[in-house]
N, C-alpha and C positions, 0 to 999 in steps of 0.2 A: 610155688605156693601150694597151699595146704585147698583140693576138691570145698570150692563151696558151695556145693548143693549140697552136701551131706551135713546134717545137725550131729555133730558129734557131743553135743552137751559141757558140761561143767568137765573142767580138767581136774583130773585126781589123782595123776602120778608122774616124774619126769627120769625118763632112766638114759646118763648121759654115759661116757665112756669111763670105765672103771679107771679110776685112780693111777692103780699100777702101770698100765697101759700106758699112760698119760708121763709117768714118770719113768718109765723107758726111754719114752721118744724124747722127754727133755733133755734128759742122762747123754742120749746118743747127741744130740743136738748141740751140748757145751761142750760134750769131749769133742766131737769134730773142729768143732769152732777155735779151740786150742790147739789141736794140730793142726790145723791148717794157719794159723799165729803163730805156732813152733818152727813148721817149714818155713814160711816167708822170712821167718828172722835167720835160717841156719843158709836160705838162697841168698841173703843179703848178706850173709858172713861168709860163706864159699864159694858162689857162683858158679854151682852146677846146675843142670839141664834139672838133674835128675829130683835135686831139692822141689827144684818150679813145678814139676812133673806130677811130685808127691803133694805138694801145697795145692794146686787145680785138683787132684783127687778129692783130697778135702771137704777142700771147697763145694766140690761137687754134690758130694755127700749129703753137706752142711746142708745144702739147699733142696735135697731132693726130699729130705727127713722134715725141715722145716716145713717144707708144704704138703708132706705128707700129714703132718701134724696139726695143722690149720684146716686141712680136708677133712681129716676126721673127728674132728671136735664140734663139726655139722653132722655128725650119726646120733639125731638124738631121737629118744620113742617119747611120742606123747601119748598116755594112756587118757580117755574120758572114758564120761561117765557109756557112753552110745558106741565108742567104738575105739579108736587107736590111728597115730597117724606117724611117719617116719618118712623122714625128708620132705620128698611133693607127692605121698600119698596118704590114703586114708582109707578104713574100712571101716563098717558096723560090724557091732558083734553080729548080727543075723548073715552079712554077707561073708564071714568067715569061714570056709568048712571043713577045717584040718590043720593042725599046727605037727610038724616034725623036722624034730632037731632043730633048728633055727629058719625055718623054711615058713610063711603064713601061707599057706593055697586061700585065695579067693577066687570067690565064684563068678565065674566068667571075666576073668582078669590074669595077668600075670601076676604069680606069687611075691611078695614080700618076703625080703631074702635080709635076716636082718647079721648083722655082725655079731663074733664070739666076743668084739671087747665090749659090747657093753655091758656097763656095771647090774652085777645082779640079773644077770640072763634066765637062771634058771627059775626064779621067782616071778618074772614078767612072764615066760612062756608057761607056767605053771596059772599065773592070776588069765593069762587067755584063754586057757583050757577051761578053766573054771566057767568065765565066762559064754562059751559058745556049747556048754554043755546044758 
């Protein structure tokens, strides 16, 4: 849950994981998901070790991608009007005192360390700057 003591006011931006990003890990997600349906059919046609071997790779894959992908479609920034809040945090602009490269230092807190996929990074750390200046 999003600090609430902090009046972060009216929401005015939502910047979620860019697109492409988003269509990689799908991309990576159906191809797995086929090969791993390719193996099981060619272990069920030859009955080697090695088929089963390669289809649990897969599989493995399938599943580690898949929730990697459901993890990160929780990376979202909420911009207000008072301040900004990403996962279960939140600052005011006042409590901000440095933004670099993706990094937020707040003051008397550990930084906010926000990720390259999301969409439009450079425009968000740009409208921050703006703001804490």
């Amino acid at each position: 849950m999003i600090d609430s003591d902090k009046d972060l006011g009216k929401l005015v931006a939502i910047h979620g994981i860019a697109p492409a990003f988003l269509q990689r890990a799908v991309f990576i997600v159906i191809l797995s998901f086929i090969f791993f349906l390719a193996m099981m059919f060619v272990y069920y046609i030859r009955q080697s070790i090695a088929y089963f071997l390669l289809a649990s790779a897969f599989l493995v894959l399938y599943l580690v991608t898949l929730f990697s992908f459901v993890m990160q479609r929780r990376s979202v920034v909420m911009v207000h009007e008072n301040g900004l809040s990403f996962k279960n945090r939140s600052a005011l602009w006042n409590e901000i005192e440095s933004v670099k490269d993706c990094t937020i230092n707040i003051r008397d807190e550990k930084p906010i360390v926000l990720p390259r996929t999301i969409n439009k990074i450079d425009n968000l750390l740009a409208s921050i700057t703006q703001h804490i200046a």
